[in-house]
C-alpha positions in Angstrom: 49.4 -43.8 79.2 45.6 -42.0 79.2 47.4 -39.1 77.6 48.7 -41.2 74.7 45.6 -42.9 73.9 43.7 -39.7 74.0 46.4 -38.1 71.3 46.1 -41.0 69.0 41.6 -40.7 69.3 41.9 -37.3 67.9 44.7 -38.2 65.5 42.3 -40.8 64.3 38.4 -38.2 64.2 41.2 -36.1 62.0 42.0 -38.1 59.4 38.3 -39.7 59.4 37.1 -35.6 58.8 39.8 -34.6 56.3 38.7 -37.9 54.4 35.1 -37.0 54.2 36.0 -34.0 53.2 38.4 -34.6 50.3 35.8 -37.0 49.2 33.1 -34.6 48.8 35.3 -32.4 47.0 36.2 -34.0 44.4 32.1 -35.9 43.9 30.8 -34.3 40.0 27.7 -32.0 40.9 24.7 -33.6 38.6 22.1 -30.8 36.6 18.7 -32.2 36.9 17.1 -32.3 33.5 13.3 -31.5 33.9 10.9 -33.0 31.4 8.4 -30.7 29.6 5.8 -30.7 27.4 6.8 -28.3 24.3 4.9 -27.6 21.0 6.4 -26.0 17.9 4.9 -22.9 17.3 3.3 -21.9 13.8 1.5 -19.3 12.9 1.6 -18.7 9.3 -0.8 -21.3 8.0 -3.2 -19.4 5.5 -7.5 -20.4 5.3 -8.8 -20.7 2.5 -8.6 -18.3 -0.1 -11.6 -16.3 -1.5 -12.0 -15.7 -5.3 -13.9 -13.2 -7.3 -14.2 -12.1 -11.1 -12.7 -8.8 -11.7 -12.1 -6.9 -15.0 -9.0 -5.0 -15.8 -9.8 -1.1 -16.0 -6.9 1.7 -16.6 -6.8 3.4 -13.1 -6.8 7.3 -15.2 -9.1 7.5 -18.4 -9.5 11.0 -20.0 -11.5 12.4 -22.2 -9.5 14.7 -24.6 -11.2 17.0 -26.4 -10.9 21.4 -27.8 -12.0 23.8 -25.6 -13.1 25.7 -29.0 -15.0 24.4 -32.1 -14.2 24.0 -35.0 -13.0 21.9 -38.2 -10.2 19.3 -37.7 -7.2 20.0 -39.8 -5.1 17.3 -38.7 -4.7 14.3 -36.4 -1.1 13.0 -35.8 -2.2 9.9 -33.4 -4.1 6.9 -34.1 -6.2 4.3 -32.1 -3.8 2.2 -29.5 -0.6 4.0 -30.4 1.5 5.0 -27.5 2.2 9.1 -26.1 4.0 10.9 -24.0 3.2 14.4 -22.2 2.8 17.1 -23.8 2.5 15.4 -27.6 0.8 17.0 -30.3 -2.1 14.9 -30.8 -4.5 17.3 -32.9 -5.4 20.6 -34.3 -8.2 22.7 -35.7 -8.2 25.0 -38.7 -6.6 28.3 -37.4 -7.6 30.5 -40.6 -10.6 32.4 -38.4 -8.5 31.8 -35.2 -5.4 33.9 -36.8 -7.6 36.3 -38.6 -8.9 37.0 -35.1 -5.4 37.7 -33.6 -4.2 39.8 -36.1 -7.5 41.9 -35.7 -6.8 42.5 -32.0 -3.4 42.7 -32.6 -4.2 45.9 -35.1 -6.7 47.3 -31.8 -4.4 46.9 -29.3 -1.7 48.6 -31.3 -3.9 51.7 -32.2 -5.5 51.8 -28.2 -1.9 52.0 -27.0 -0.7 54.6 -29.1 -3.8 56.6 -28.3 -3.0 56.0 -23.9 0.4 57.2 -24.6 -0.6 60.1 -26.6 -3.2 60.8 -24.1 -0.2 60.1 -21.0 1.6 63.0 -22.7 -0.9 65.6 -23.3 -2.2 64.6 -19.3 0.8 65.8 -17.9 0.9 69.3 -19.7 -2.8 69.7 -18.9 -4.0 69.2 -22.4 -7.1 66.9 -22.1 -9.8 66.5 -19.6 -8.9 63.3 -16.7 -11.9 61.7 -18.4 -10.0 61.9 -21.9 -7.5 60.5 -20.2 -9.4 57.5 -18.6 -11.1 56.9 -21.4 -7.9 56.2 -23.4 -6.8 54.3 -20.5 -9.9 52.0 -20.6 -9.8 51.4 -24.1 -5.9 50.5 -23.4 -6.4 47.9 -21.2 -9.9 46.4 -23.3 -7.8 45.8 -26.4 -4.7 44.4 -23.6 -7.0 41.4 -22.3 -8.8 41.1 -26.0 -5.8 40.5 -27.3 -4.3 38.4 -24.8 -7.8 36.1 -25.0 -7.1 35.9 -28.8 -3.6 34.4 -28.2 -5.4 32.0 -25.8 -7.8 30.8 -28.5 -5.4 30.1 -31.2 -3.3 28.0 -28.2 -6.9 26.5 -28.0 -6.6 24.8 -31.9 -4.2 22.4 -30.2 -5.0 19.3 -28.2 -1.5 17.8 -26.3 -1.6 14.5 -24.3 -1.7 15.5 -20.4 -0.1 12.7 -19.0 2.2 9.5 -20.8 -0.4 6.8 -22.0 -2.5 5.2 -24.3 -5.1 6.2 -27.2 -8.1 4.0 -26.6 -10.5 5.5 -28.5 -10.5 8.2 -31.7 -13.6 9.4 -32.2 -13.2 11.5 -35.3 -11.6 12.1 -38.1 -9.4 15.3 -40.1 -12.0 17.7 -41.5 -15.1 16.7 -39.3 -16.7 20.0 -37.3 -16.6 19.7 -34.1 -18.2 21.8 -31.2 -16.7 22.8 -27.7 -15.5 20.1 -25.5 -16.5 17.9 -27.4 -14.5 14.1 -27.0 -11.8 13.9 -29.6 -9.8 11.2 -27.8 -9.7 8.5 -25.1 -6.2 8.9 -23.1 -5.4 5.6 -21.2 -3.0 5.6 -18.5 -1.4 2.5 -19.2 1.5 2.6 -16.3 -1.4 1.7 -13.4 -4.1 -0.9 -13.8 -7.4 -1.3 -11.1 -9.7 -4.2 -10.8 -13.2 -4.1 -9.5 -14.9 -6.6 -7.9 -17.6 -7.0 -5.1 -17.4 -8.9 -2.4 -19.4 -10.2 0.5 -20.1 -8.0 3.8 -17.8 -10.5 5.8 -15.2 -10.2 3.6 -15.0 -6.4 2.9 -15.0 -6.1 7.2 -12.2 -8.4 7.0 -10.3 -6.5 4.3 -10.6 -3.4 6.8 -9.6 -4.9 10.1 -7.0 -7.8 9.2 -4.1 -9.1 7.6 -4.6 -10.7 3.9 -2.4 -11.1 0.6 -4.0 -10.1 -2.7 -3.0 -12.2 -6.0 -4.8 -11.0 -9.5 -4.8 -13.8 -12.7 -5.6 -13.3 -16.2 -8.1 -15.7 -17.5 -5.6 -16.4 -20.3 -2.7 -16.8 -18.1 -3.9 -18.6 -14.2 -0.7 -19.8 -13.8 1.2 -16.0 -13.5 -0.5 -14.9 -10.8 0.7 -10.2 -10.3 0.5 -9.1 -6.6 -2.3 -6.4 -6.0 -2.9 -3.7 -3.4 -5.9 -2.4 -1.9 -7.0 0.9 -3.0 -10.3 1.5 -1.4 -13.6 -0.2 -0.4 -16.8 1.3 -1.2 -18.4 2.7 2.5 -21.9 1.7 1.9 -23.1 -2.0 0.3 -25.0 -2.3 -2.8 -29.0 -2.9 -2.1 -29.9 -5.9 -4.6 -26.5 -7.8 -3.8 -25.8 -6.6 -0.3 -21.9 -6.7 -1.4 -19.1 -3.8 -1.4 -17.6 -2.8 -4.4 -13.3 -3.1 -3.3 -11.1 -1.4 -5.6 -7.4 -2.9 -5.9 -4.4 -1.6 -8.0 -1.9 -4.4 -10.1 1.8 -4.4 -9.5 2.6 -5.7 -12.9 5.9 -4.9 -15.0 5.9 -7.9 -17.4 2.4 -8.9 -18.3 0.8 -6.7 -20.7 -2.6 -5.5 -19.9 -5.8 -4.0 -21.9 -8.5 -3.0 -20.0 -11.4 -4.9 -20.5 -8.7 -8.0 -19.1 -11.1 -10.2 -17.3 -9.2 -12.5 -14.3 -9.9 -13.6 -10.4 -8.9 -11.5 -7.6 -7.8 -13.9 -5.2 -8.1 -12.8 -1.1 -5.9 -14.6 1.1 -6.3 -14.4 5.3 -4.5 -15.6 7.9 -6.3 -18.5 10.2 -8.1 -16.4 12.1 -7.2 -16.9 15.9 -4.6 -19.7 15.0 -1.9 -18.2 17.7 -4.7 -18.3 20.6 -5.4 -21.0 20.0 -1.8 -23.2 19.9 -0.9 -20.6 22.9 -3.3 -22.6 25.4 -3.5 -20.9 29.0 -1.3 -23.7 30.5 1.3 -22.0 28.3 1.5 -18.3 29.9 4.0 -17.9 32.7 1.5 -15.1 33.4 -0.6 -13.0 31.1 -3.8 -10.1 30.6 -6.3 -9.7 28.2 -7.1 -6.6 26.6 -9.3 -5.4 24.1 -6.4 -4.5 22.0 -4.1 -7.2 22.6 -3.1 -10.5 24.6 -0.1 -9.7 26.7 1.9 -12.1 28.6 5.4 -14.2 29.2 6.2 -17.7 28.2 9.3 -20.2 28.0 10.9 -20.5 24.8 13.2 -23.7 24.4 16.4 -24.0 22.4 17.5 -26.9 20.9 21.0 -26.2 20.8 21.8 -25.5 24.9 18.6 -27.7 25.6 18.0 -24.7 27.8 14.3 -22.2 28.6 14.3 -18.4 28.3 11.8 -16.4 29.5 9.7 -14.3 26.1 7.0 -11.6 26.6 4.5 -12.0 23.6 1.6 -9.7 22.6 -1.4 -10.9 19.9 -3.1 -8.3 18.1 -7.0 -9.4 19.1 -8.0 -7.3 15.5 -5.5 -8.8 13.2 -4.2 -11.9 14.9 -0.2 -10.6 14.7 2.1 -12.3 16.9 4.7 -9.8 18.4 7.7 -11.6 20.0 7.6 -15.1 18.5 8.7 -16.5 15.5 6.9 -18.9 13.3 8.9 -23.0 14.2 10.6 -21.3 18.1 9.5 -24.2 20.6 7.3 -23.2 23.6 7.0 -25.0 26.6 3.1 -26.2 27.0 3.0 -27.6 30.8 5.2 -27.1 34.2 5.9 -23.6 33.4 5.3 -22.2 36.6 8.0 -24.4 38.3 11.0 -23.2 35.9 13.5 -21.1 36.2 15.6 -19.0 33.2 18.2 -20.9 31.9 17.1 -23.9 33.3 18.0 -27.0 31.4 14.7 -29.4 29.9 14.4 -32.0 27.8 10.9 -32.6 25.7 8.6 -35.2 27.1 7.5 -38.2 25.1 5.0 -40.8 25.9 6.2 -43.9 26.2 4.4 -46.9 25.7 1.7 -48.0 27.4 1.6 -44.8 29.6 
């Protein structure tokens, strides 16, 4: 009888244990959802924009002129009038210029027949070695005298160097002119500059940080041509203690003329914008440098309502963010007790908390 009852106790803890068990089984595991502070991130916002009067200059003006003088026979170009390289654009009267060259044409001939007659009479030991030299010298004068002439009646020729513009004509067919002096204006009308001078803040700024540079005609504000910085002057002007900054148009479709006047318009990032919306409660861990803020944060997604662990840099000169983009949500507060992957959900305020 004890034996029986004893069988039927442990029958009994069984079934209580396998019950327990099969219950727990089969009980849903529940994710805790933590709540978190998080702030869109945005770094793009742009201060204010500076302004300054420019005037539209051609970034190559020549001069073009004769490297002889001389009387103007004929001009084939006028004022404004498009060219391309290597155009005719003028010549002088080659009368003297061609009565030259035929000169030491009739020298050079005679000196050469002379060296060769004196080369043949060498070699059977007919004439003295200064003979000889002598013929050899003359040879060679009337060579370079003659080649010097060809050079000078190339010289009656002007030719565009480069594809541009005639500004300027400043004389006309039949005038005397002297040696180098200006015949023509030559505008290179493919590259524009603007000039203008800015403020000793500004010009640093131009140097060390990220900006956007906008150019607009006075006649046309609303068509606004990107512009590039070219170079800015390394020492400040004494009366206005500003730098003169030198920027280049990209411009296809406008037309230009220098002498355009317009704004050169400056535009900088907020400076230190990403410090500050990356308060410290927001770094996982980070270091400062001279260079550059370095660290890690949580980045939440919307879609798996998830964190991931980011390493982000700033740039301390020019502000860049490195590893975020402009609208990613960051997590601002808790970050030291979450994990990767973990699932969050934002944090509002409610009422009267």
């Amino acid at each position: 009888m004890k034996h029986l009852f004893v069988r039927g106790a442990a029958i009994l803890i069984g079934l209580s244990l396998s019950g327990c068990y099969k219950a727990g089984s089969n009980e849903p595991v529940v994710e805790l959802t933590k709540p978190v502070k998080i702030e869109r991130f945005e770094s793009n916002k742009d201060s204010t924009p500076f302004q300054f009067l420019g005037e539209v200059s051609a970034s190559q003006t020549t001069p073009i002129s004769f490297r002889l003088g001389g009387e103007i026979s004929k001009i084939y170009v006028e004022m404004g009038q498009e060219v391309k390289q290597g155009q005719l654009l003028a010549e002088l009267d080659k009368s003297d210029y061609q009565l030259l060259l035929q000169s030491k044409q009739a020298q050079f001939d005679l000196a050469k027949a002379q060296y060769l007659r004196a080369k043949r009479m060498a070699s059977q030991k007919l004439i003295s070695k200064d003979s000889y030299e002598q013929a050899v010298t003359r040879y060679q004068s009337t060579q370079a005298e003659l080649g010097q002439a060809k050079t000078d009646l190339s010289y009656t020729q002007i030719h565009a160097p480069f594809d541009g513009q005639i500004s300027i004509r400043f004389v006309n067919p039949y005038q005397l002119v002297a040696p180098q002096q200006p015949i023509f204006n030559l505008v290179d009308t493919s590259s524009y500059e603007v000039v203008v001078s800015v403020p000793v803040v500004t010009a640093h700024k131009l140097m060390g940080r990220e900006y956007s540079l906008t150019f607009e005609l006075d006649g046309k504000p609303a068509q606004p041509m990107k512009a590039k910085l070219k170079e800015v002057s390394s020492q400040p002007d004494k009366d206005t203690n500003s730098y003169q900054v030198t920027t280049t148009i990209d411009n296809e479709e406008i037309p230009l003329l220098p002498g355009n006047s317009g704004r050169l318009t400056v535009h900088f990032p907020l400076e230190s914008n990403a410090l500050e919306q990356l308060s410290e409660s927001t770094w996982i861990a980070v270091e400062s440098h001279s260079q550059e803020t370095v660290g890690e944060l949580w980045v939440f997604d919307e879609n798996t309502t998830r964190v991931e662990k980011r390493q982000v840099s700033i740039n301390a000169a020019t502000g860049k963010v490195t590893g975020l983009e402009d609208g990613e949500l960051i997590v601002e507060s808790g970050v030291h007790s979450l994990q990767e992957g973990q699932r969050v959900r934002p944090w509002t305020r409610e009422r009267g908390i």
